[in-house]
DRENBAVEX-529938 format. One line per 5 residues: number of its first residue (from 1); their letters; for each residue x, y, z of N, C-alpha, C. Coordinates in steps of 0.001 Angstrom, whole numbers, always signed. Layout:
NUM) a) X,Y,Z,X,Y,Z,X,Y,Z  ...
end
This chain:
1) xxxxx) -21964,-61430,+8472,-20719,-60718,+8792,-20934,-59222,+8640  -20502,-58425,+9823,-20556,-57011,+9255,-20004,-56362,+8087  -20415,-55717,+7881,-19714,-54980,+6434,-19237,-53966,+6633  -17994,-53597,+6365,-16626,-52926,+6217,-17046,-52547,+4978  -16673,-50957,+5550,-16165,-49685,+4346,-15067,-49860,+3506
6) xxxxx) -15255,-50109,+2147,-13787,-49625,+1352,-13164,-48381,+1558  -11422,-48381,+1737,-10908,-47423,+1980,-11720,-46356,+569  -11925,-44835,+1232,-12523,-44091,+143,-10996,-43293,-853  -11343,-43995,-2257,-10090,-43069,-2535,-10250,-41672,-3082  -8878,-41174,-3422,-9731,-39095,-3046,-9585,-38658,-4298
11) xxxxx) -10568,-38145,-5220,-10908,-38091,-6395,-10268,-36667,-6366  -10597,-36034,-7816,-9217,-35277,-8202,-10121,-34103,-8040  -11518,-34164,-7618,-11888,-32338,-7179,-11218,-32845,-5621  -11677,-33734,-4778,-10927,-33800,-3373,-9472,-33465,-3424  -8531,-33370,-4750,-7273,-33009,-4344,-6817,-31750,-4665
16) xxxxx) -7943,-30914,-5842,-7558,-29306,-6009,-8293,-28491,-4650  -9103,-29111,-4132,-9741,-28284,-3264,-8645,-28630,-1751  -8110,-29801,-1527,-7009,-29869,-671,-6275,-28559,-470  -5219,-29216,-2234,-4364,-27898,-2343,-5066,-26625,-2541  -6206,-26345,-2757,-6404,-25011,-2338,-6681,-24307,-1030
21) xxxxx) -6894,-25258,-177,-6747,-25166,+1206,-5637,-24734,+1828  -4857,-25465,+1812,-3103,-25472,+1823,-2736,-24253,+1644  -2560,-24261,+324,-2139,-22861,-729,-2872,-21636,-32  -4122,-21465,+628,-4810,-20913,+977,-4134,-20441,+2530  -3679,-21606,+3452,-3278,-21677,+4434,-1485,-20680,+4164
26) xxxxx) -1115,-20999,+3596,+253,-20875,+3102,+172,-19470,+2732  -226,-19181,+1872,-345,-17576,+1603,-704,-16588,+3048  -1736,-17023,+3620,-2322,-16364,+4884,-1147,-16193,+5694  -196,-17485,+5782,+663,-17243,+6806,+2118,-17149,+6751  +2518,-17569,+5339,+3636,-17919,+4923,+4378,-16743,+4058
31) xxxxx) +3162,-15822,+3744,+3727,-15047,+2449,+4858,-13986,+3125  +6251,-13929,+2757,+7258,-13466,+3103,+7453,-12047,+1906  +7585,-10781,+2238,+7481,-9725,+2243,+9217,-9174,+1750  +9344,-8745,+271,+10643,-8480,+64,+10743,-7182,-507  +11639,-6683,-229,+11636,-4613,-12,+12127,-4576,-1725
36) xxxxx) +12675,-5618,-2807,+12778,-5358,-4076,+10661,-5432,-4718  +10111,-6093,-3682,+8672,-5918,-4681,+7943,-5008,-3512  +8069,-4687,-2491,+7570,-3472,-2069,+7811,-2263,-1923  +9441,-2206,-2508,+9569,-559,-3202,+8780,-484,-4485  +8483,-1308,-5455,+8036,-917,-6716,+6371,-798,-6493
41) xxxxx) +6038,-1187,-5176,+4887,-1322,-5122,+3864,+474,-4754  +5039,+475,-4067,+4939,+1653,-3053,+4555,+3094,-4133  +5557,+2705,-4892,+6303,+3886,-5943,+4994,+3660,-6728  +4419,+2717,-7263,+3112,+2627,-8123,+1888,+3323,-7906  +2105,+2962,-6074,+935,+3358,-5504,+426,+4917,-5467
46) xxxxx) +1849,+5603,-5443,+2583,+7048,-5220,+2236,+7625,-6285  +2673,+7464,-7101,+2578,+7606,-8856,+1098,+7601,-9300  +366,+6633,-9065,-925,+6817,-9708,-2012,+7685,-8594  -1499,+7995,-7108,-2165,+8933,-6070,-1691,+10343,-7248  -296,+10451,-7228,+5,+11920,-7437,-924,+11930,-9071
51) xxxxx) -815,+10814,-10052,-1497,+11143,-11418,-2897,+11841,-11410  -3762,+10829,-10581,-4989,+11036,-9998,-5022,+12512,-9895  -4124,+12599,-8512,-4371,+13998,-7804,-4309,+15352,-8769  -3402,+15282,-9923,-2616,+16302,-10775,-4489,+16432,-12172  -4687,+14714,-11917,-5696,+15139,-13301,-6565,+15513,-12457
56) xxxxx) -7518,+15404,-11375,-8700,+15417,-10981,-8899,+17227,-10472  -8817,+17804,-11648,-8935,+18997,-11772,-10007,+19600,-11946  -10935,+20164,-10508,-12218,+20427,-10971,-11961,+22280,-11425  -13119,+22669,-12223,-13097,+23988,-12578,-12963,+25047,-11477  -11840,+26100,-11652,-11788,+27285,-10791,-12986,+27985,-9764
61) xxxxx) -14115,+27484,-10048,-15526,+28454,-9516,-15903,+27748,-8975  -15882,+26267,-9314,-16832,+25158,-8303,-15824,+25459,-7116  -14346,+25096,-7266,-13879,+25027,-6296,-13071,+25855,-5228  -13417,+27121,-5702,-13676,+28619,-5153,-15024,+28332,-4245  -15854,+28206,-4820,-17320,+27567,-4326,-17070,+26919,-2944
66) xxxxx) -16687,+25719,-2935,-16664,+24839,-2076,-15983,+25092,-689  -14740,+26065,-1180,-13956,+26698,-362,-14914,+27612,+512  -15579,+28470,+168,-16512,+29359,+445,-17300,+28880,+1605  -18116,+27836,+1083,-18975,+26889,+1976,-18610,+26519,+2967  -17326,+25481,+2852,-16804,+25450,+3837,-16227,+26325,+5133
71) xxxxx) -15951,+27420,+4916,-15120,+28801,+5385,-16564,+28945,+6085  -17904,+29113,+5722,-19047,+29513,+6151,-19766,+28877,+7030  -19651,+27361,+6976,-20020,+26165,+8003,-19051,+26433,+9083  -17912,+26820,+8998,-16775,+26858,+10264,-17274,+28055,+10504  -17381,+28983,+10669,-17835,+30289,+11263,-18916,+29996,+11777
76) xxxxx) -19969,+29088,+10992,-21546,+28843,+11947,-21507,+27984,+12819  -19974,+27356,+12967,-19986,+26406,+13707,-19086,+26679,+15126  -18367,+27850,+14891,-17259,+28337,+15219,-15870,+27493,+15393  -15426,+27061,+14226,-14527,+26065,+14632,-13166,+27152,+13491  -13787,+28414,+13219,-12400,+28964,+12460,-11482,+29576,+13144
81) xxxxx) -10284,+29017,+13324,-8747,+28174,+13651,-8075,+29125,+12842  -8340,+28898,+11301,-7541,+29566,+10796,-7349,+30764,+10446  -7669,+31965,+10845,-7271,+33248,+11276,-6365,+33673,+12032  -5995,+33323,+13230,-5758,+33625,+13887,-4258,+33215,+13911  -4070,+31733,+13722,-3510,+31021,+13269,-2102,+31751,+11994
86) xxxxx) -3110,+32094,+10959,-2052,+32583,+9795,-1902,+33928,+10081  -2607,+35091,+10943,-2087,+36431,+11304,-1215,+35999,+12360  -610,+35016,+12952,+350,+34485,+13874,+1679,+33822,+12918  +1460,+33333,+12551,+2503,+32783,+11055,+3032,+33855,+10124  +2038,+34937,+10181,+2389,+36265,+9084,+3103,+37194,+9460
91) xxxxx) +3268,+37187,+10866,+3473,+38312,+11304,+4922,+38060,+11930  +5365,+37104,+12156,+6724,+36528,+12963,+6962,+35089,+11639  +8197,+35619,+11073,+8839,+34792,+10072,+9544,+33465,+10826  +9741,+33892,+12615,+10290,+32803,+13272,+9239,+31721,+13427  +8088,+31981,+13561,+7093,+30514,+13382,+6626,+30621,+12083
96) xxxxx) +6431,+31292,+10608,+6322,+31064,+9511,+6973,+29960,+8796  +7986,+30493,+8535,+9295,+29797,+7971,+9361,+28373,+8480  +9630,+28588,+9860,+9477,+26803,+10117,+7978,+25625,+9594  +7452,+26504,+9702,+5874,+25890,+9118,+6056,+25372,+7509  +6194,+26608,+7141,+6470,+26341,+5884,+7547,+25060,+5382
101) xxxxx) +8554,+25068,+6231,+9424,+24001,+5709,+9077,+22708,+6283  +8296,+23014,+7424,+7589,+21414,+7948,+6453,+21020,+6829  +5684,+22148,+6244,+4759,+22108,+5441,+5351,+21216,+4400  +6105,+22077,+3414,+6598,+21272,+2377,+7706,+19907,+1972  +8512,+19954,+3319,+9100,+18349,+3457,+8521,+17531,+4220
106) xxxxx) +7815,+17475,+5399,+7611,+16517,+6344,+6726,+15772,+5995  +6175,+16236,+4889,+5301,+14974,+4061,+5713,+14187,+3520  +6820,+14623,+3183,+7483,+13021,+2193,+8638,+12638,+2805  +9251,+13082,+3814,+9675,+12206,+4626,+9508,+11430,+5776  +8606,+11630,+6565,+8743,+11137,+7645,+7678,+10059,+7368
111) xxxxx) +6825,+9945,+6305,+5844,+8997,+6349,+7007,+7579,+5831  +7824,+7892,+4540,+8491,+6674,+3664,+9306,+6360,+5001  +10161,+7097,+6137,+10579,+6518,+6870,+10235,+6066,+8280  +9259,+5933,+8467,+8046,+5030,+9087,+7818,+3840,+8675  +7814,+3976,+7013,+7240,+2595,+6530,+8555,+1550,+6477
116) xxxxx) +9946,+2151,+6169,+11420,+1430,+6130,+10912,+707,+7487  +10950,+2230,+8676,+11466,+1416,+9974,+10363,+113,+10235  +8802,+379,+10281,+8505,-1321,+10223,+8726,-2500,+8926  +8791,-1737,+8336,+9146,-3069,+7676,+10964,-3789,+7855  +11668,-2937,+8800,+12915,-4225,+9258,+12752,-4113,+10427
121) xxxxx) +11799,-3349,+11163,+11973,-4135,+12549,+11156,-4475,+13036  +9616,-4103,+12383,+8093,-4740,+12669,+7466,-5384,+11747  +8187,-6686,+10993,+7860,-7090,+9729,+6509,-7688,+9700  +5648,-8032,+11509,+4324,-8536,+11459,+3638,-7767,+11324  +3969,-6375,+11380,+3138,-5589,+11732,+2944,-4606,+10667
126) xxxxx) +3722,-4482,+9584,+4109,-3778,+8293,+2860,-3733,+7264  +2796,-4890,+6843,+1698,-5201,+5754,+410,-4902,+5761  -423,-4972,+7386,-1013,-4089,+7592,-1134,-2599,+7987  -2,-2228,+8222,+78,-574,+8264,+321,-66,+6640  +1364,-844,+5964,+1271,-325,+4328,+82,-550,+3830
131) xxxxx) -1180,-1179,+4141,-2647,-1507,+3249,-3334,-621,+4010  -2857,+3,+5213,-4278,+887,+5635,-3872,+2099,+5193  -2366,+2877,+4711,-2026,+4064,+4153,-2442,+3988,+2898  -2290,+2980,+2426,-2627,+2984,+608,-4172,+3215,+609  -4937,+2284,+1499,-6244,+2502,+1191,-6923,+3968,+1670
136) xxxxx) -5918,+4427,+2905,-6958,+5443,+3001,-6453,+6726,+1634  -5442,+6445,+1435,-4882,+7430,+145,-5692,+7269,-1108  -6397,+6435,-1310,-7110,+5900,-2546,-8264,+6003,-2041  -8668,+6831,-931,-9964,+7431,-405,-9651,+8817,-710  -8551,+9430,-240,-8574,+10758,-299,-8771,+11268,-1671
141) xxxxx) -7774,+10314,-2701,-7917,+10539,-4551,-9579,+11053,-4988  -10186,+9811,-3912,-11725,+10016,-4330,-12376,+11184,-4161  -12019,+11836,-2856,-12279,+13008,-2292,-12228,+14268,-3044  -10577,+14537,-3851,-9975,+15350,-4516,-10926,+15376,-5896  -11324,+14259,-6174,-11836,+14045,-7192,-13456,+14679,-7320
146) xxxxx) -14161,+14346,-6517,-15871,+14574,-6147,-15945,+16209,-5649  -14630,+16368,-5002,-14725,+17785,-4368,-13801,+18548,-4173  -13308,+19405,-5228,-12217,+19866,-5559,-12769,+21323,-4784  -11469,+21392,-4374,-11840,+22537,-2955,-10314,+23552,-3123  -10803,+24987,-3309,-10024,+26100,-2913,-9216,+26224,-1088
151) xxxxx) -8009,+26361,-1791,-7372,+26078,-41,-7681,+28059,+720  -7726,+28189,+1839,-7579,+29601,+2496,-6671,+30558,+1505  -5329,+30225,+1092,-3856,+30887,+667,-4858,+31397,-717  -5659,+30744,-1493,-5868,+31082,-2844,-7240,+31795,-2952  -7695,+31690,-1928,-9158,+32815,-2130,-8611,+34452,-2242
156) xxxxx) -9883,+35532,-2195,-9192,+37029,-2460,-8755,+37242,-1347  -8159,+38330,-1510,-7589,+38705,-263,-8158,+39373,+945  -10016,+39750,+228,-10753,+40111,+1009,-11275,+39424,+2307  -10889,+38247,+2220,-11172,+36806,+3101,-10250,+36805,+4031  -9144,+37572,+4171,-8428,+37582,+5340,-7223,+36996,+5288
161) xxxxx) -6811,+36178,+4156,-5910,+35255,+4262,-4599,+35616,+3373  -3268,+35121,+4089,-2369,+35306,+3551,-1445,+33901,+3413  -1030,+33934,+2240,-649,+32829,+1305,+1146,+32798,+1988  +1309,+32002,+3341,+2646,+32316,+3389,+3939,+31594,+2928  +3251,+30739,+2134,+4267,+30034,+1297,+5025,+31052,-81
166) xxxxx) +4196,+31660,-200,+4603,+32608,-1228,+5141,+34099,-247  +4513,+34077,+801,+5207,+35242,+1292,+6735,+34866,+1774  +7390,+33874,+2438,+8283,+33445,+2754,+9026,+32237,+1393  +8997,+32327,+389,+9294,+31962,-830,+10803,+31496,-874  +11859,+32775,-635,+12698,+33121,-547,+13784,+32490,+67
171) xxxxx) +12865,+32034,+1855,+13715,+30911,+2310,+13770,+30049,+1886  +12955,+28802,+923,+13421,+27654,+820,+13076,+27552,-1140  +13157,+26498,-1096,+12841,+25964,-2298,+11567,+26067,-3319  +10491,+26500,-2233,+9090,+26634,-2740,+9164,+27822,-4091  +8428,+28002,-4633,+8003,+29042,-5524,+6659,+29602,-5061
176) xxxxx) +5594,+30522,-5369,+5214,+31297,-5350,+3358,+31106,-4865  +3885,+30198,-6355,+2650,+29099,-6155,+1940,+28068,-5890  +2923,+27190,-5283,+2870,+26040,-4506,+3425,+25611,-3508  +3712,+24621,-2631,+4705,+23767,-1915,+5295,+23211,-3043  +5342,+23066,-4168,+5908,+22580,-5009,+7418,+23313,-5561
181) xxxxx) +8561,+22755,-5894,+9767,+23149,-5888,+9370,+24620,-6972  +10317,+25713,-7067,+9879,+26858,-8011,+9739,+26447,-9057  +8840,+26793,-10064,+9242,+26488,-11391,+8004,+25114,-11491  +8070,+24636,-10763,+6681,+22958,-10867,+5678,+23419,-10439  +5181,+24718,-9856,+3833,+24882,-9775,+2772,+24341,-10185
186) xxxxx) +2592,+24564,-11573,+1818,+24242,-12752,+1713,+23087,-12885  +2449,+21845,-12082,+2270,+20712,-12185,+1448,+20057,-10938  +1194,+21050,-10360,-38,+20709,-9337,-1201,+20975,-8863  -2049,+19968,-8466,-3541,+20217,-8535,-3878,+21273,-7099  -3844,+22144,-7492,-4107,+23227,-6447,-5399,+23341,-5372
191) xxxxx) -5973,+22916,-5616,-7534,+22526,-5326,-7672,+20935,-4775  -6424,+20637,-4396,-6951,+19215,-4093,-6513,+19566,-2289  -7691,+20411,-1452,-7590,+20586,-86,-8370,+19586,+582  -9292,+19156,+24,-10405,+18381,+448,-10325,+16718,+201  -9764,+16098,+1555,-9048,+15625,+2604,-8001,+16665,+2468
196) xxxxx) -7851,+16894,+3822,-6298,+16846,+3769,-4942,+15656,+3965  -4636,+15383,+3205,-3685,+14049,+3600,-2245,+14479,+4459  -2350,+15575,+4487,-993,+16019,+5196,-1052,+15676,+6854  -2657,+15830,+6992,-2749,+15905,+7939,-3178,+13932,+8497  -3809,+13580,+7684,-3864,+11977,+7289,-2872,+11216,+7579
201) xxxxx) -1972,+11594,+6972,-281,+10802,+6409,+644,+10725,+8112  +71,+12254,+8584,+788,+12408,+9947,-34,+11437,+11255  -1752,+11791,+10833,-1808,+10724,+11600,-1572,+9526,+11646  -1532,+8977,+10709,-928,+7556,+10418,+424,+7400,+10856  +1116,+8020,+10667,+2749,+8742,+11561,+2677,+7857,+13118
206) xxxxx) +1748,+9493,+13658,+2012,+9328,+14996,+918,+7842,+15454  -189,+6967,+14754,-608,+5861,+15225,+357,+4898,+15303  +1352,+4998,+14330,+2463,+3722,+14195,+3532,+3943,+15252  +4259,+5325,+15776,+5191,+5729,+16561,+4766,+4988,+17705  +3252,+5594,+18303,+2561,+5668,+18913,+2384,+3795,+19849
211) xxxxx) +1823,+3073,+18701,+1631,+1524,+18849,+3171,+938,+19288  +3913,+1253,+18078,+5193,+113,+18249,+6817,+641,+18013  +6219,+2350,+19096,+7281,+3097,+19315,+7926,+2484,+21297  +8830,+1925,+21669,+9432,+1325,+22403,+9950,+2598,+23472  +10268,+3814,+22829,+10979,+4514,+23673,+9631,+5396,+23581
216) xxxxx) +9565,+6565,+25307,+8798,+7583,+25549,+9053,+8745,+24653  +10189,+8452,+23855,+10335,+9992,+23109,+9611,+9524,+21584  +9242,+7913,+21614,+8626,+7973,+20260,+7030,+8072,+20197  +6735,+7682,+21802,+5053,+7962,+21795,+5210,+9489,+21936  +5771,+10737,+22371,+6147,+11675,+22372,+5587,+12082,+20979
221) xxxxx) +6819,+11615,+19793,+6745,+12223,+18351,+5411,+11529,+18209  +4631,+10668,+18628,+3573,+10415,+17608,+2068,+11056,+18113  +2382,+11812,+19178,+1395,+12229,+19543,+1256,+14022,+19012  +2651,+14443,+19114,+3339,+15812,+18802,+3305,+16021,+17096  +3723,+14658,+16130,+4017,+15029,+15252,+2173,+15449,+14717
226) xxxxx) +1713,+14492,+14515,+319,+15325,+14164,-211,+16461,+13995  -630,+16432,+15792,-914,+18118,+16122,-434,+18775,+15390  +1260,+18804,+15163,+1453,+20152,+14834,+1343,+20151,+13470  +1607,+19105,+12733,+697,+19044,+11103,-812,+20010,+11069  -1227,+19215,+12188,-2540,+19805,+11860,-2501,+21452,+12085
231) xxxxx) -1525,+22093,+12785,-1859,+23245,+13142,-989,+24264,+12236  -213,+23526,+11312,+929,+23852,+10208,+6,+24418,+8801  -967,+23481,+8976,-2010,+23204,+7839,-2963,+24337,+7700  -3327,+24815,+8889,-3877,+25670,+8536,-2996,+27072,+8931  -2242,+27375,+9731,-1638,+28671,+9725,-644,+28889,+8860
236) xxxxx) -352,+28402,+7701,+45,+28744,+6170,-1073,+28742,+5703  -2275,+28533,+5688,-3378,+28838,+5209,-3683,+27355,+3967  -2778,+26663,+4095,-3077,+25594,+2909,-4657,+24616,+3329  -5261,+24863,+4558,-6652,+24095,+4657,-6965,+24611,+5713  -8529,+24025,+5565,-9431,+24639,+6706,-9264,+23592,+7565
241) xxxxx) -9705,+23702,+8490,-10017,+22849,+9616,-10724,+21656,+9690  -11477,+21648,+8923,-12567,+20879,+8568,-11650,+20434,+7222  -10813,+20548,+6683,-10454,+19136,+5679,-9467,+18990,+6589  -9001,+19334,+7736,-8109,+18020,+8465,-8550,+17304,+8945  -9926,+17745,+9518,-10954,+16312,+10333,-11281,+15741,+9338
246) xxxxx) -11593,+15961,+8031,-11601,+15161,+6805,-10658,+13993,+6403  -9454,+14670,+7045,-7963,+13661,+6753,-8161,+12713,+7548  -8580,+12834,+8944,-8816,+11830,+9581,-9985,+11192,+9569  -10555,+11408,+8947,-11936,+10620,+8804,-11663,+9467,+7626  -11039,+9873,+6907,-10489,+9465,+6078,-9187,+7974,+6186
251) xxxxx) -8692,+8505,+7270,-7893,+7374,+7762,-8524,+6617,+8398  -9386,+6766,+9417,-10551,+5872,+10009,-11313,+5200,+8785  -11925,+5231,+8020,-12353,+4852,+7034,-11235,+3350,+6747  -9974,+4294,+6234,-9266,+3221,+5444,-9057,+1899,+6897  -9118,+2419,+7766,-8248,+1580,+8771,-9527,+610,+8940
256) xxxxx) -10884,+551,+9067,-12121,-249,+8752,-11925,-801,+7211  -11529,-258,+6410,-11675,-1310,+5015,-10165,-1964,+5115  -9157,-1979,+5529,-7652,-2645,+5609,-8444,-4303,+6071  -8924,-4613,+6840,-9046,-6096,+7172,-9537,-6692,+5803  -10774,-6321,+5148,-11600,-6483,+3457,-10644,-6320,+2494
261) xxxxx) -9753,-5216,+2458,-8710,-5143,+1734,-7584,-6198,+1530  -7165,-6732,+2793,-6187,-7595,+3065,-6615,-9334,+2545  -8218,-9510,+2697,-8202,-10142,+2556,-8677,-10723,+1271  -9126,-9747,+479,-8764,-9863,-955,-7770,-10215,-1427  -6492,-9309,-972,-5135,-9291,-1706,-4684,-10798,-1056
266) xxxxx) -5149,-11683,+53,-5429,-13130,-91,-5718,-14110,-816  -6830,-13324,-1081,-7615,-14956,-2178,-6939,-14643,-3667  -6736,-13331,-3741,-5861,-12723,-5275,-4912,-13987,-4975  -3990,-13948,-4857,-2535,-14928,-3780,-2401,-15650,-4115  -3946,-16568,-3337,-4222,-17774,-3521,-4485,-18613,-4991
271) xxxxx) -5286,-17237,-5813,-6004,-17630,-6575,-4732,-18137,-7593  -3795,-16688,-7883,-2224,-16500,-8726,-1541,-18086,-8101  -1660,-18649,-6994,-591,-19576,-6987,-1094,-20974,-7387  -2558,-21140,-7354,-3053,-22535,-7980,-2865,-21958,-9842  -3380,-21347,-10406,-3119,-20805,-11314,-1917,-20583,-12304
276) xxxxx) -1167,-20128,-11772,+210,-20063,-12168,+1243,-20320,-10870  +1324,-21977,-11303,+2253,-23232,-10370,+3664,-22829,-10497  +4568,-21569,-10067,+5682,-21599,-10389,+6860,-21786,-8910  +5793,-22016,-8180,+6551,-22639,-6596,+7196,-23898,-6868  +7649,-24517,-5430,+8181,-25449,-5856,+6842,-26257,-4520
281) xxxxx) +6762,-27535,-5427,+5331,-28226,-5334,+4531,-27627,-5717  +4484,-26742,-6537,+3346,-26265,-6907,+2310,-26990,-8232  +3069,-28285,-8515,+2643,-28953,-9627,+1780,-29892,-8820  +915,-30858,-9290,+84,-32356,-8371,+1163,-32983,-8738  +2388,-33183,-8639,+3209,-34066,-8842,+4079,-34278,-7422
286) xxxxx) +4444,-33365,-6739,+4871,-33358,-5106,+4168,-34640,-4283  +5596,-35278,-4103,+5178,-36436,-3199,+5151,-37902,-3908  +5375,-37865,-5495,+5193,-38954,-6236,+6351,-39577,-6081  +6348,-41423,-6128,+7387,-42192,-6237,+8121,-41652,-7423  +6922,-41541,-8057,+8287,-41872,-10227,+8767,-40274,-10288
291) xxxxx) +9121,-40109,-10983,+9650,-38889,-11388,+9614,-38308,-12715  +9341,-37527,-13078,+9174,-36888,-14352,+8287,-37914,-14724  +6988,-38226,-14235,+5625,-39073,-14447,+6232,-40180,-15276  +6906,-40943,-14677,+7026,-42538,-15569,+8281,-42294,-16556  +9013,-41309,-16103,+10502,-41128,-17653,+11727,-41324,-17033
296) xxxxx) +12501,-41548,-17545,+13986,-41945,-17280,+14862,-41800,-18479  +15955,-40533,-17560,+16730,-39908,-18287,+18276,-40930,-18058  +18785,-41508,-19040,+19815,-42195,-18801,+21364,-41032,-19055  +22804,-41685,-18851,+23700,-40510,-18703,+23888,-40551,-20523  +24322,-39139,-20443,+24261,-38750,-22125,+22903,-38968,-23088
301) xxxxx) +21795,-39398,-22254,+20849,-39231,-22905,+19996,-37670,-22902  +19301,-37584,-23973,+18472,-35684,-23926,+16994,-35799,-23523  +16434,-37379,-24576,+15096,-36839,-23916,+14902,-38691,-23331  +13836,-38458,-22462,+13765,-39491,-21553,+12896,-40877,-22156  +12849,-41857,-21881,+12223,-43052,-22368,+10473,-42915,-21451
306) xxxxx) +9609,-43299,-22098,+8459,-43896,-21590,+8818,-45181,-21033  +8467,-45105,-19479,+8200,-46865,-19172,+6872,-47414,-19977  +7051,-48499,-20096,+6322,-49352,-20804,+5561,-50466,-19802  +4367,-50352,-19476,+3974,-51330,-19046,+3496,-52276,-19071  +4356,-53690,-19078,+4123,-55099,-19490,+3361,-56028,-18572
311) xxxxx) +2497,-56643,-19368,+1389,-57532,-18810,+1453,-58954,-18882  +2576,-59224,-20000,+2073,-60139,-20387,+3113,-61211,-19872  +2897,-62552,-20285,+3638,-63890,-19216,+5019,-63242,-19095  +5387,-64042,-17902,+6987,-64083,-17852,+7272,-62185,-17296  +6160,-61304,-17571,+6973,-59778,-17297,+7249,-59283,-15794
316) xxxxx) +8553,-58655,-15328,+8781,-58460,-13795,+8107,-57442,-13699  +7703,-57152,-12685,+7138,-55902,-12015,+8222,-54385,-12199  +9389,-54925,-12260,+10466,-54365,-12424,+11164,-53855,-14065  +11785,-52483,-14262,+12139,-52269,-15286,+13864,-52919,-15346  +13431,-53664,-16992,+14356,-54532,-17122,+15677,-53282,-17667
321) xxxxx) +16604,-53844,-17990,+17979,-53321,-18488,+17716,-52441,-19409  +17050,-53176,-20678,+16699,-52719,-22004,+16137,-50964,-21499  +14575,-51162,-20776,+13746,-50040,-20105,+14394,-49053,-19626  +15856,-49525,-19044,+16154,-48626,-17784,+16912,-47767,-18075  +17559,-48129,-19701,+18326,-47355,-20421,+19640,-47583,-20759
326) xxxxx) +20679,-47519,-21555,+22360,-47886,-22146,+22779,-48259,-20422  +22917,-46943,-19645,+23824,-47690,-18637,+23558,-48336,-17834  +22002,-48704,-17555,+21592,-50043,-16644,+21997,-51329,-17737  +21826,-51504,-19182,+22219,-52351,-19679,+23444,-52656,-19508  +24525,-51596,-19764,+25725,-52330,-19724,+26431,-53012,-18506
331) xxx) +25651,-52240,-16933,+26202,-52897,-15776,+25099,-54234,-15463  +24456,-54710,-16518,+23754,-56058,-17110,+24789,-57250,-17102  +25551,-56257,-18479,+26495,-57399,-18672,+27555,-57772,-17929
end
């Protein structure tokens, strides 16, 4: 007679590696995105960029230095922009002033409201645009950090340059010595030119307008808003030219590590939900006949009975009255 396979039954690594499949599957596709854990996320992310940025304070001379170098490669290269640029900004307060105030707000707004608008109306498309800003921002930290760089506004004055945030002071909120509100100067890393993220943050701007902007006036702003970052950036004198191609190099970068990135913050996911079972099925108990593994809670009872399993003559397959608890007994009698 031929011989027939016993059904194979599925041993208990065949059932964590199941559910880690699953769980695996489920996270990849299932994980639902809520604006109470991605504001706090955001704000973390923000917080430890600006900590970074405020400590990674290299010494006054290196980064006088670096400034220098740089200023000297753009002249041998001829790519210096910014002359011409800030004796155009210096000289007419009607394109200063506006610079300046695009300078010092349009960074922190128009990026957080980019990220609102996909995340309620491009919610597929969100999670990867918030992991490629974070990552390339946690490139630039690195940057600020390795190469702390003098902006144009803060070299002597023999260099040509005029600081017009401090020259136009008056109109807005700035103080003297920073884009920073008057009075907070001192709370910022002055030397952190190298990326520029202003110019970063905008491209990331106009790529998102750009992709899964619907109307012509939003591929418009995403092509417009940039540029003129970039050309803001240097005719206030806050960077050279070469740390805005930095900014974008920089975003290219992050936008190649976002897929590696993403799919870490996957198996992290995965790993947190076999780990700590606080889903629902998240126990090996999903799908079982018995309930609470073999217990039975009768009414007014607190803690539950063990079934008992009887072998011996005369026993039903079935839990008798006694087993089943006071009120299966009494509808016994």
């Amino acid at each position: 007679m031929p011989q027939t396979d016993a059904p194979r039954t599925e041993t208990a690594p065949d059932v964590r590696s199941r559910r880690w499949t699953e769980l695996r599957a489920s996270a990849a596709t299932h994980a639902r995105l809520r604006w109470w854990t991605e504001l706090p996320l955001i704000l973390l992310v923000y917080a430890s960029y600006s900590a970074g940025r405020l400590l990674a304070r290299g010494d006054t001379a290196g980064a006088v230095g670096h400034g220098l170098d740089i200023l000297r490669v753009e002249k041998f290269l001829h790519l210096n922009a910014e002359h011409p640029l800030n004796r155009l900004f210096t000289r007419h307060a009607s394109l200063g002033v506006p610079a300046d105030f695009w300078y010092a707000s349009l960074h922190y707004l128009v990026t957080p409201a980019i990220l609102v608008w996909l995340f309620r109306s491009r919610t597929v498309r969100y999670r990867a645009a918030r992991t490629w800003l974070m990552t390339s921002t946690f490139i630039g930290l690195i940057g600020f950090t390795l190469l702390p760089t003098c902006p144009p506004r803060l070299l002597s004055p023999g260099h040509g340059f005029v600081d017009t945030m401090a020259q136009y002071s008056d109109y807005g909120w700035w103080g003297g010595e920073a884009s920073a509100p008057r009075g907070m100067g001192g709370m910022t890393n002055q030397y952190a030119a190298m990326p520029s993220l202003h110019v970063g943050w905008a491209l990331w701007c106009g790529v998102m307008l750009w992709r899964h902007g619907r109307t012509p006036a939003a591929k418009v702003a995403g092509v417009v808003y940039p540029l003129v970052t970039t050309i803001v950036v240097m005719g206030t004198a806050n960077h050279y030219f070469l740390d805005a191609a930095a900014g974008a190099a920089v975003m290219g970068a992050g936008l190649l590590l976002t897929p590696f990135v993403m799919r870490a913050a996957n198996r992290l996911r995965t790993f947190l939900a076999v780990r700590v079972p606080w889903g629902k099925g998240a126990s090996g108990d999903e799908g079982s006949a018995i309930v609470s593994a073999g217990c039975q809670t009768s009414p007014g009872e607190r803690i539950p009975r063990q079934r008992e399993s009887r072998t011996g003559p005369g026993a039903e397959p079935g839990a008798s009255p006694t087993d089943a608890g006071d009120g299966a007994a009494a509808a016994a009698r």
